[in-house]
CHARMM-style PDB file with segment names, atoms N, HN, CA, C and O in Angstrom:
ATOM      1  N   UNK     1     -15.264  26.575  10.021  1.00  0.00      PROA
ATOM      2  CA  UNK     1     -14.086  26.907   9.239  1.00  0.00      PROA
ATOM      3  C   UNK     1     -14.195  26.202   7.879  1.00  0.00      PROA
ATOM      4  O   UNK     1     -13.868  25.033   7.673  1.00  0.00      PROA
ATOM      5  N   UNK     2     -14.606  26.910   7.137  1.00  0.00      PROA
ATOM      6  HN  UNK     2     -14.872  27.859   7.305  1.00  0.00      PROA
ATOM      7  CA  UNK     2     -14.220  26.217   5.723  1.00  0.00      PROA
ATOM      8  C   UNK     2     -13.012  25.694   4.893  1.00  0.00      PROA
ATOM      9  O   UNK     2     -11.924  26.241   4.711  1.00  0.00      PROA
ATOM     10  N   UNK     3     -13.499  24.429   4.408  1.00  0.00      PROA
ATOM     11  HN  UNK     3     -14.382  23.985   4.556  1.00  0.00      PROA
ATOM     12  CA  UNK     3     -12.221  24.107   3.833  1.00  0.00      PROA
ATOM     13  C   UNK     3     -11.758  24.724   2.364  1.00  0.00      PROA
ATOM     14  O   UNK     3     -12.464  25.326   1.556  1.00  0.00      PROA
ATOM     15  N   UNK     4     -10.263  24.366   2.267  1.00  0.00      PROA
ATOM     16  HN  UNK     4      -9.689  23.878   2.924  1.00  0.00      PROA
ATOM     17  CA  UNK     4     -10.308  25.342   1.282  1.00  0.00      PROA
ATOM     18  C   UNK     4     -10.558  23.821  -0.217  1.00  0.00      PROA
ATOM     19  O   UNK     4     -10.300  22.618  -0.210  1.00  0.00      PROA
ATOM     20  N   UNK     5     -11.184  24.798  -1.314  1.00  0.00      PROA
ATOM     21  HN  UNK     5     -11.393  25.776  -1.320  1.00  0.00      PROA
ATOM     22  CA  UNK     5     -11.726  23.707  -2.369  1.00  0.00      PROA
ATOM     23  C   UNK     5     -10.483  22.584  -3.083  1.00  0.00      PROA
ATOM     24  O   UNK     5     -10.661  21.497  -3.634  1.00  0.00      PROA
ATOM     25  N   UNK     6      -9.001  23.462  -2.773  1.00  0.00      PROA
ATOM     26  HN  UNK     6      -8.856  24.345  -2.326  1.00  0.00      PROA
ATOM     27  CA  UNK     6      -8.048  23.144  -3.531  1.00  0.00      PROA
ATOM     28  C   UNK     6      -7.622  21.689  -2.727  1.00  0.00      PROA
ATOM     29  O   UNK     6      -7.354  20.631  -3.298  1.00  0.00      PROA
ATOM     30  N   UNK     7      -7.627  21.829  -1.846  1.00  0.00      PROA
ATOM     31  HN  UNK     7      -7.845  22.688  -1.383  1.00  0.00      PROA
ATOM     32  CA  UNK     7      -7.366  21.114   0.011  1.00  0.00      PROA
ATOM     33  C   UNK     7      -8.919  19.868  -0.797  1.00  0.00      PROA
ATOM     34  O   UNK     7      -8.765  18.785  -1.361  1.00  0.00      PROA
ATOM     35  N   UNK     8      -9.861  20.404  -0.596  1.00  0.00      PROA
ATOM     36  HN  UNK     8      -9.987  21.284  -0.137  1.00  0.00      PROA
ATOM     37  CA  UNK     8     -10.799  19.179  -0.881  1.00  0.00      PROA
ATOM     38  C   UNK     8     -10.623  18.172  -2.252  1.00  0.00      PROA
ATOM     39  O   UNK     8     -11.067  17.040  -2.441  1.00  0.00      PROA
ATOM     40  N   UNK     9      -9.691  19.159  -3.237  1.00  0.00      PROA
ATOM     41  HN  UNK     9      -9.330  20.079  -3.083  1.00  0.00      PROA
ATOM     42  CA  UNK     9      -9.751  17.795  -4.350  1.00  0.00      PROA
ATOM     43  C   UNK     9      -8.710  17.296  -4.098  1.00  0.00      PROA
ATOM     44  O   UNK     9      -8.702  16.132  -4.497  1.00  0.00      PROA
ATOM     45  N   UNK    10      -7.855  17.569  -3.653  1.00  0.00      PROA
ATOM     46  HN  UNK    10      -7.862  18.515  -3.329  1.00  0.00      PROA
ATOM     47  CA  UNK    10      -6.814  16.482  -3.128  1.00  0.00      PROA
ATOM     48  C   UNK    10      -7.104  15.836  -2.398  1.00  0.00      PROA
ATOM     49  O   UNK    10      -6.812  14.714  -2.812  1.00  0.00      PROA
ATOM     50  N   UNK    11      -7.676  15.746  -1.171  1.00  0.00      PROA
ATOM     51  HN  UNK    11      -7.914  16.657  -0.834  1.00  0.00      PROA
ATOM     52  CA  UNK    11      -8.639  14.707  -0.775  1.00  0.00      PROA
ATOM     53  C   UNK    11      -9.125  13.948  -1.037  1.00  0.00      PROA
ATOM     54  O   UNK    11      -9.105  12.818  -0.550  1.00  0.00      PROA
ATOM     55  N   UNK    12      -9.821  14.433  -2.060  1.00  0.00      PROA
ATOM     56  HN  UNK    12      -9.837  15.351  -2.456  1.00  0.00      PROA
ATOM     57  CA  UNK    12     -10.803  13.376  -2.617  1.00  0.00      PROA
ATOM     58  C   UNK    12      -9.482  12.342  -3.832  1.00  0.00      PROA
ATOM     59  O   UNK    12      -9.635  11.135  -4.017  1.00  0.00      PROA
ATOM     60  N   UNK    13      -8.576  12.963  -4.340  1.00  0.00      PROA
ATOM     61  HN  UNK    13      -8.451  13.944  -4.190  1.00  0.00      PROA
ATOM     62  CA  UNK    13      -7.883  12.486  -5.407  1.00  0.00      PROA
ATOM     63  C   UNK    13      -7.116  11.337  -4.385  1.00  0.00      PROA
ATOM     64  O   UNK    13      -6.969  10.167  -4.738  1.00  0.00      PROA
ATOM     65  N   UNK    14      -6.646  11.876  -3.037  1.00  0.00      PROA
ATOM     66  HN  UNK    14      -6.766  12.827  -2.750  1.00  0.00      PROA
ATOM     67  CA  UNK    14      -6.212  10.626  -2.072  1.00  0.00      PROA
ATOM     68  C   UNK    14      -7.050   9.743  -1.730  1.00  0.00      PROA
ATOM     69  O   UNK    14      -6.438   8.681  -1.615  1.00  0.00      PROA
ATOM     70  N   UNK    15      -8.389   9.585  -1.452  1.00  0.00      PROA
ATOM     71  HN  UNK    15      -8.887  10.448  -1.545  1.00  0.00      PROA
ATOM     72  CA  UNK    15      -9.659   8.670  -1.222  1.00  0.00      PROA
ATOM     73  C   UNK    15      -9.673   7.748  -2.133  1.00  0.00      PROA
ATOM     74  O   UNK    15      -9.554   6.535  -1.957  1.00  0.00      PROA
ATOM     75  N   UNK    16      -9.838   8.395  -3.246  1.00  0.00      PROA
ATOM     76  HN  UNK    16      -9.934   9.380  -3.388  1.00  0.00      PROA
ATOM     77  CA  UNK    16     -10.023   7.356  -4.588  1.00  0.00      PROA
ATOM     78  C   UNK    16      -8.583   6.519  -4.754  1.00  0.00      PROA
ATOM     79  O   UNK    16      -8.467   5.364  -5.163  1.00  0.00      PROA
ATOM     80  N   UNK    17      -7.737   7.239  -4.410  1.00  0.00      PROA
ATOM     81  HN  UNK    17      -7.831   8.177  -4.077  1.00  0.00      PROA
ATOM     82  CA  UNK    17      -6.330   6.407  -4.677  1.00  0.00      PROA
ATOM     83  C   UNK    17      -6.066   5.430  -3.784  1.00  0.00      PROA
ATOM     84  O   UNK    17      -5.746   4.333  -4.243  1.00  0.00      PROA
ATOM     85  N   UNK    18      -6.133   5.593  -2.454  1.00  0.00      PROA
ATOM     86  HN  UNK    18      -6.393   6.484  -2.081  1.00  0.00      PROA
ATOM     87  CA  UNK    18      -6.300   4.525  -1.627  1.00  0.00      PROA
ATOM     88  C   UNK    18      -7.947   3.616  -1.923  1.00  0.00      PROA
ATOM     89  O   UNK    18      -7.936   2.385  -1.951  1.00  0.00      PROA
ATOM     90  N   UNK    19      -8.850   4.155  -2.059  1.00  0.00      PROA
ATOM     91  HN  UNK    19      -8.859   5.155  -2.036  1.00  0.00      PROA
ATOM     92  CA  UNK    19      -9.752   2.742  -2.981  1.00  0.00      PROA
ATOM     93  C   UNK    19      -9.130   2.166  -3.704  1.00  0.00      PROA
ATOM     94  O   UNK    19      -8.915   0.972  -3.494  1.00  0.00      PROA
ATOM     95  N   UNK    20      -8.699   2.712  -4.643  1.00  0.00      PROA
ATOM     96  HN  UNK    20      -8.874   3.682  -4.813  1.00  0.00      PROA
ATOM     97  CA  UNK    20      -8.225   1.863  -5.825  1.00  0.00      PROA
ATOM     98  C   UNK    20      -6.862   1.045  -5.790  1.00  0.00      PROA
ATOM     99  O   UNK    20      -6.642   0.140  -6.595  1.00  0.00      PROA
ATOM    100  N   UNK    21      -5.814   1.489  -4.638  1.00  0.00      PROA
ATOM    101  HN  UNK    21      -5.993   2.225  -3.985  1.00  0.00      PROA
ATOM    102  CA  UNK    21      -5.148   0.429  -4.378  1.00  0.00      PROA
ATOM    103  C   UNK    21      -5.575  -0.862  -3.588  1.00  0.00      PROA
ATOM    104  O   UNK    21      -5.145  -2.015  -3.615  1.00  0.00      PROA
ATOM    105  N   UNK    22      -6.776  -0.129  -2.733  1.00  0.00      PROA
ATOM    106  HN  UNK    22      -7.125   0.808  -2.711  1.00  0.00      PROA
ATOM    107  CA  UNK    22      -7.384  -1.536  -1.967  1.00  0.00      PROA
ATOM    108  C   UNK    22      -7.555  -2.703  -2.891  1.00  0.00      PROA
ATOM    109  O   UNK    22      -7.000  -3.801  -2.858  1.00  0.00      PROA
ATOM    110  N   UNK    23      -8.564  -2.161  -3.831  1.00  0.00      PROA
ATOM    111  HN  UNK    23      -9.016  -1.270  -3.858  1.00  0.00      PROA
ATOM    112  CA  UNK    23      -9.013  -3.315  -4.484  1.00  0.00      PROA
ATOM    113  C   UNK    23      -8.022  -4.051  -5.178  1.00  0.00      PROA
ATOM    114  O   UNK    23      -8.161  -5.273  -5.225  1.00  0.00      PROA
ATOM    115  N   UNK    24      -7.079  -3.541  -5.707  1.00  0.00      PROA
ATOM    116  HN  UNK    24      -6.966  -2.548  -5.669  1.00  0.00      PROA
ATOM    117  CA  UNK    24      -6.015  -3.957  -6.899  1.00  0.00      PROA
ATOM    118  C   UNK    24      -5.214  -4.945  -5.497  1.00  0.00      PROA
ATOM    119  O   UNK    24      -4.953  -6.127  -5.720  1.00  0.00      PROA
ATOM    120  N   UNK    25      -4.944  -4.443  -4.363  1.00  0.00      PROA
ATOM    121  HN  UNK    25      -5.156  -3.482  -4.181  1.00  0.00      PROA
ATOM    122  CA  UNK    25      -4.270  -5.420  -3.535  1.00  0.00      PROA
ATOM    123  C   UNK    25      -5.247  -6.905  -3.235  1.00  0.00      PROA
ATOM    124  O   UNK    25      -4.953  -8.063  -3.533  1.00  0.00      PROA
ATOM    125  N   UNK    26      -6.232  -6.494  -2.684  1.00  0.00      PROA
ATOM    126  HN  UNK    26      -6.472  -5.554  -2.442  1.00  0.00      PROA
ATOM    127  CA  UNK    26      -7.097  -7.804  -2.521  1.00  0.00      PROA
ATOM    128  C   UNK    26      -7.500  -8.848  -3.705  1.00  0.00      PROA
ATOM    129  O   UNK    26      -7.413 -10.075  -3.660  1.00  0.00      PROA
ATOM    130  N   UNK    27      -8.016  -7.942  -4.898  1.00  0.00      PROA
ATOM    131  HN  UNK    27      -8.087  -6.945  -4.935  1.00  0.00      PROA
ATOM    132  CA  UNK    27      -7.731  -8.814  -5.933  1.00  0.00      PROA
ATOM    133  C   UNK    27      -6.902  -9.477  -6.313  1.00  0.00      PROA
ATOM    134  O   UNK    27      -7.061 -10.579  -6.838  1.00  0.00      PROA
ATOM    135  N   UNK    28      -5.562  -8.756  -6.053  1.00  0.00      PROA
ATOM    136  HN  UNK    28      -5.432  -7.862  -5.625  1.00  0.00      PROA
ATOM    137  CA  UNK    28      -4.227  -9.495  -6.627  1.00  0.00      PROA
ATOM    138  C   UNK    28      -4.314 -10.911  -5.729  1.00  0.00      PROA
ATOM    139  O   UNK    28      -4.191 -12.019  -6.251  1.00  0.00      PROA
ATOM    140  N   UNK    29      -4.594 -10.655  -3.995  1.00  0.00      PROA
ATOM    141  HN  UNK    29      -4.695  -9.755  -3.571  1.00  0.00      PROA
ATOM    142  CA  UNK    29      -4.120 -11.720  -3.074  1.00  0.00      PROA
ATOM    143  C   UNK    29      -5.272 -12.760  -3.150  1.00  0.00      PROA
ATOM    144  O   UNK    29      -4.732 -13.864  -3.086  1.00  0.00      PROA
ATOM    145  N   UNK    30      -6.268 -12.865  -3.230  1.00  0.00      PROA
ATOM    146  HN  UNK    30      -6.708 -11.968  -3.282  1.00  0.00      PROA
ATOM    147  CA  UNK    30      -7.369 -13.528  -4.007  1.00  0.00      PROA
ATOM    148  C   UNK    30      -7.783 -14.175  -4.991  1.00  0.00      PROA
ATOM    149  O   UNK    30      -8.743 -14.943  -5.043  1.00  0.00      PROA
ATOM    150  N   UNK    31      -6.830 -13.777  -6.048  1.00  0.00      PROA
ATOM    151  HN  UNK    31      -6.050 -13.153  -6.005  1.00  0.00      PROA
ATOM    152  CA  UNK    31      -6.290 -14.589  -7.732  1.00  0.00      PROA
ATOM    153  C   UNK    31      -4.657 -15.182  -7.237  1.00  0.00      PROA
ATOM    154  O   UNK    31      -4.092 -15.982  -7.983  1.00  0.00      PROA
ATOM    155  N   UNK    32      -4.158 -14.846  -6.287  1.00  0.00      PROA
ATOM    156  HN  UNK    32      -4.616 -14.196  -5.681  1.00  0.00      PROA
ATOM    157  CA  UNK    32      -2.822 -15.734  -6.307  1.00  0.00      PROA
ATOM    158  C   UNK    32      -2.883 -17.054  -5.649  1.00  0.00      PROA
ATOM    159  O   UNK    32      -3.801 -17.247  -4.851  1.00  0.00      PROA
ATOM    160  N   UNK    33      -2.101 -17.899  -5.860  1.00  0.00      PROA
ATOM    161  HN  UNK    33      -1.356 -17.741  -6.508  1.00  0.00      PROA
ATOM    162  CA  UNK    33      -1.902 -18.921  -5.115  1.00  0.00      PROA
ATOM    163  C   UNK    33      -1.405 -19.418  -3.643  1.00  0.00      PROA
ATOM    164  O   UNK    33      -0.354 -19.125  -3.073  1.00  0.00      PROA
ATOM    165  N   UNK    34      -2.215 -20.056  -3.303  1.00  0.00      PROA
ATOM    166  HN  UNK    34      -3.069 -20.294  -3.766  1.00  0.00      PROA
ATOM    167  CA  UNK    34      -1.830 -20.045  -1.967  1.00  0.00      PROA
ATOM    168  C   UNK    34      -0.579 -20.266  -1.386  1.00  0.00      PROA
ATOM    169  O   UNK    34      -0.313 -20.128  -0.192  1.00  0.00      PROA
ATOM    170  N   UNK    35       0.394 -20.715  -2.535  1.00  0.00      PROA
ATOM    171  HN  UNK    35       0.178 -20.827  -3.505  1.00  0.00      PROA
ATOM    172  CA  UNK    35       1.632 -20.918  -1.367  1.00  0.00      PROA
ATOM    173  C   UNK    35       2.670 -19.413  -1.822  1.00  0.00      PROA
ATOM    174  O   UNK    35       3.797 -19.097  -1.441  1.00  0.00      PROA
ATOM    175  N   UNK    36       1.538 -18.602  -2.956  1.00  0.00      PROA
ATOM    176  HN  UNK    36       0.623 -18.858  -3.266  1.00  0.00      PROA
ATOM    177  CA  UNK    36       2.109 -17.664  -3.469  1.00  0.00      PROA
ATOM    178  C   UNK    36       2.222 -16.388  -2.384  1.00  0.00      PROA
ATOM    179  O   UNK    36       3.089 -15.529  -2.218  1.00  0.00      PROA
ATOM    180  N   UNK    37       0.910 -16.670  -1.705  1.00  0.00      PROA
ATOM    181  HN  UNK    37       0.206 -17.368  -1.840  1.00  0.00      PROA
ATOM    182  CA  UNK    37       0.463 -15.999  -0.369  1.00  0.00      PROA
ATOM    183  C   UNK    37       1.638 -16.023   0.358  1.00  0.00      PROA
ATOM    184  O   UNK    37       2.502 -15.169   0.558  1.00  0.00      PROA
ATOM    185  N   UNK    38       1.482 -17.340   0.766  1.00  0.00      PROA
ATOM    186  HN  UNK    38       0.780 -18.034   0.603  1.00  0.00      PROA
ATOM    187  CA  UNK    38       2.217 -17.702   2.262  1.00  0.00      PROA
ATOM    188  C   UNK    38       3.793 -17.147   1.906  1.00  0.00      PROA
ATOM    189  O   UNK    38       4.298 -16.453   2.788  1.00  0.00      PROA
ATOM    190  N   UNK    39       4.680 -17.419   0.576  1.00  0.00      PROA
ATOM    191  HN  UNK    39       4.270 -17.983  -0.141  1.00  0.00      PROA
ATOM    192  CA  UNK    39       6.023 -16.859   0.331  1.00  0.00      PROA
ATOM    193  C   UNK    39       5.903 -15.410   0.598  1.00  0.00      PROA
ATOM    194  O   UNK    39       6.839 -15.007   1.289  1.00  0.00      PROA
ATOM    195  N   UNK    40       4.980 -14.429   0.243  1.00  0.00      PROA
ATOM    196  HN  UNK    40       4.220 -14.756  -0.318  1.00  0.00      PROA
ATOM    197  CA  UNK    40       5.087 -12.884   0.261  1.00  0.00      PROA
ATOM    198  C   UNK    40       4.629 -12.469   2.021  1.00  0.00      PROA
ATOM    199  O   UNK    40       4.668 -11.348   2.530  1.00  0.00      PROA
ATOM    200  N   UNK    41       4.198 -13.812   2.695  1.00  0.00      PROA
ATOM    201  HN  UNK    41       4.166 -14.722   2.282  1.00  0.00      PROA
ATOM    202  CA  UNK    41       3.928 -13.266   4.032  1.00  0.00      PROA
ATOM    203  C   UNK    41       5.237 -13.391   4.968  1.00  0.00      PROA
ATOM    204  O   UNK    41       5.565 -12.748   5.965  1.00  0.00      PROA
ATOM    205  N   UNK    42       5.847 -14.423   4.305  1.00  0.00      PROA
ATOM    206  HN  UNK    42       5.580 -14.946   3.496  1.00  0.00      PROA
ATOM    207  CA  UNK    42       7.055 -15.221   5.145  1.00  0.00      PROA
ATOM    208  C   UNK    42       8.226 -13.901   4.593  1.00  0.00      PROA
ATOM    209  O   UNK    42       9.173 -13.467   5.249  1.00  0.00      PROA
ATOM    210  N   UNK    43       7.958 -13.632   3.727  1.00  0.00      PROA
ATOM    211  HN  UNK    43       7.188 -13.984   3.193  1.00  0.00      PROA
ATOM    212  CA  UNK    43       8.937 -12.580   3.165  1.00  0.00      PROA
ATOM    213  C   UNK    43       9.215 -11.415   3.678  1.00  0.00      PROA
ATOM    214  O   UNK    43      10.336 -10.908   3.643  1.00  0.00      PROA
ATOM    215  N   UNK    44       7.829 -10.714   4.387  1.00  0.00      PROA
ATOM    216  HN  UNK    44       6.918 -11.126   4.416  1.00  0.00      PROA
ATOM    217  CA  UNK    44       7.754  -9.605   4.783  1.00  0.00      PROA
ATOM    218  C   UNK    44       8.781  -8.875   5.595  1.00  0.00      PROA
ATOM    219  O   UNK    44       9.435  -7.868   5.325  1.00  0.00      PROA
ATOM    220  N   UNK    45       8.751  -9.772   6.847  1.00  0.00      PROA
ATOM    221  HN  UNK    45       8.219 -10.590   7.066  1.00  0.00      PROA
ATOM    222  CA  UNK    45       9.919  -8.882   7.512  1.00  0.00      PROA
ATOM    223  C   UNK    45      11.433  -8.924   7.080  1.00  0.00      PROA
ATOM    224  O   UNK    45      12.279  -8.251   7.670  1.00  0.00      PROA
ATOM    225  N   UNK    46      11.695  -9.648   6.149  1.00  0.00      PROA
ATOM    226  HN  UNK    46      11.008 -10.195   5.669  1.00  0.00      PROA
ATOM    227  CA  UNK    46      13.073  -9.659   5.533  1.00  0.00      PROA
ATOM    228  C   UNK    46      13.211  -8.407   4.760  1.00  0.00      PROA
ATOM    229  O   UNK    46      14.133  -7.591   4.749  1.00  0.00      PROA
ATOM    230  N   UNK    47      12.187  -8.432   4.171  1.00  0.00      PROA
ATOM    231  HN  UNK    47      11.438  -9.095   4.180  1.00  0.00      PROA
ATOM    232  CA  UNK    47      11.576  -6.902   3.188  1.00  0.00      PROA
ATOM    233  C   UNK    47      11.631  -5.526   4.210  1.00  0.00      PROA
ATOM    234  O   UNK    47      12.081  -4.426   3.888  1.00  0.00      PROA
ATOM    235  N   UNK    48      11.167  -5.825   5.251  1.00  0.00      PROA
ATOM    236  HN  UNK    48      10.802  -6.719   5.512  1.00  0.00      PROA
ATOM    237  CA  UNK    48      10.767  -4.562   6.055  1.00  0.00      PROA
ATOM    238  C   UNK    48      12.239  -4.122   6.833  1.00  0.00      PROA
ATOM    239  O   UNK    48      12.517  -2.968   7.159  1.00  0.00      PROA
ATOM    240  N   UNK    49      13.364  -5.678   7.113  1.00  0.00      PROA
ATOM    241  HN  UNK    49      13.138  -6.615   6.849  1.00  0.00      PROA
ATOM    242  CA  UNK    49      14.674  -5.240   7.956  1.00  0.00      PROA
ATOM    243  C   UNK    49      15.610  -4.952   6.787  1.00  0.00      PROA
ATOM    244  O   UNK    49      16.725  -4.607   7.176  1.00  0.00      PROA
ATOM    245  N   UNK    50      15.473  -4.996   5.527  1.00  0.00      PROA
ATOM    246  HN  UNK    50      14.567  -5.277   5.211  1.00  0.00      PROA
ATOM    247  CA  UNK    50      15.996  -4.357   4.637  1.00  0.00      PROA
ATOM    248  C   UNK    50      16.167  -2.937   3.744  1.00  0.00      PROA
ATOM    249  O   UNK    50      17.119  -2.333   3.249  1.00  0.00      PROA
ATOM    250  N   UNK    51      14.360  -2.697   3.834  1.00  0.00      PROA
ATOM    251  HN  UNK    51      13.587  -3.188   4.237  1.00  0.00      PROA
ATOM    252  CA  UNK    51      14.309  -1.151   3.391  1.00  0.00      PROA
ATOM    253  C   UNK    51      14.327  -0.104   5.088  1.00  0.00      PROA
ATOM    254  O   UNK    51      14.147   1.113   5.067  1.00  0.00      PROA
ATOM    255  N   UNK    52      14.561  -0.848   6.336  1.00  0.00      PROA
ATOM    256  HN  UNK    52      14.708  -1.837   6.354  1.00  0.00      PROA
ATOM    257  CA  UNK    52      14.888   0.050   7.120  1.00  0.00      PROA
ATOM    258  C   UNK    52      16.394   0.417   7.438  1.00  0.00      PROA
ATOM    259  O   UNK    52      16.827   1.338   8.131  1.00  0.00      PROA
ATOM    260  N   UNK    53      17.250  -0.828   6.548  1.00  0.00      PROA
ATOM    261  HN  UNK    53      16.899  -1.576   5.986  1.00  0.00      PROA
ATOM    262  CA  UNK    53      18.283  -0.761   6.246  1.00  0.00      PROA
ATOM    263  C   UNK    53      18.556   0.357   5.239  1.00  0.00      PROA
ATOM    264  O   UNK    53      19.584   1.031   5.166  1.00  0.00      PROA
ATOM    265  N   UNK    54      17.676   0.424   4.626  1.00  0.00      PROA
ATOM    266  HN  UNK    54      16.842  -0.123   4.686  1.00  0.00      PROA
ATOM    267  CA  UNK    54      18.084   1.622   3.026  1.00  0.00      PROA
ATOM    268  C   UNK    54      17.918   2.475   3.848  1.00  0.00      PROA
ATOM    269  O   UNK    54      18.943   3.119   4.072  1.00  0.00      PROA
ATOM    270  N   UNK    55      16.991   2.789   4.447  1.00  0.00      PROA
ATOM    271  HN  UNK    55      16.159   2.266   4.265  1.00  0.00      PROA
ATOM    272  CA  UNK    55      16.579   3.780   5.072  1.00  0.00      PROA
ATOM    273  C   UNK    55      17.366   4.492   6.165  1.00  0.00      PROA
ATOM    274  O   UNK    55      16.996   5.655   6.323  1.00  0.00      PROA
ATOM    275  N   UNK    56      18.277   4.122   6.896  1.00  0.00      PROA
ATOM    276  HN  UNK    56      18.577   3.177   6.767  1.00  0.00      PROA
ATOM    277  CA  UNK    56      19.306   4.340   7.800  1.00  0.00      PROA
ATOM    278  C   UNK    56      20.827   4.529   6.884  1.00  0.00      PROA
ATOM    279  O   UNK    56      21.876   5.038   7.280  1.00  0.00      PROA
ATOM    280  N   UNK    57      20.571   4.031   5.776  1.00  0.00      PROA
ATOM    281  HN  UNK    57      19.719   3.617   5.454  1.00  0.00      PROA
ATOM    282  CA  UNK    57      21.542   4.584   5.045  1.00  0.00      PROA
ATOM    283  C   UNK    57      21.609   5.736   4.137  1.00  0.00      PROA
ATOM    284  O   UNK    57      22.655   5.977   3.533  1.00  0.00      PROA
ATOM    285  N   UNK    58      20.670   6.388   4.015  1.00  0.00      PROA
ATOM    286  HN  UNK    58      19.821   6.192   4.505  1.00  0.00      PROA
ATOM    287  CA  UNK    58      20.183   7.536   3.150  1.00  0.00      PROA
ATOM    288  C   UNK    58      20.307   8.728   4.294  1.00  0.00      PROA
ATOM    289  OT1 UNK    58      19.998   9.886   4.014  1.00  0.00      PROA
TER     290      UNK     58
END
């Protein structure tokens, strides 16, 4: 079954986009500071019980 070409550059335009956020994330966490780390890890689920909060409100 062939794919269709239109279907493949979007693909490929999603591939490259998730590369290119990889790197921009690891770089970022790699040039930050370590206790800069540890605040955005400790943060997370406050972050995550909040936008599931937005999210139940929409």
């Amino acid at each position: 079954m062939p794919i269709d070409p239109y279907a493949a550059a979007m693909l490929a335009v999603l591939c490259v986009a998730l590369v290119c956020a990889t790197v921009v994330c690891t770089t970022a966490i790699l040039r930050a500071h370590r206790s800069d780390v540890v605040a955005v890890v400790k943060a997370l689920p406050e972050l995550a019980a909040t936008l599931l909060r937005w999210r139940r409100k929409r």
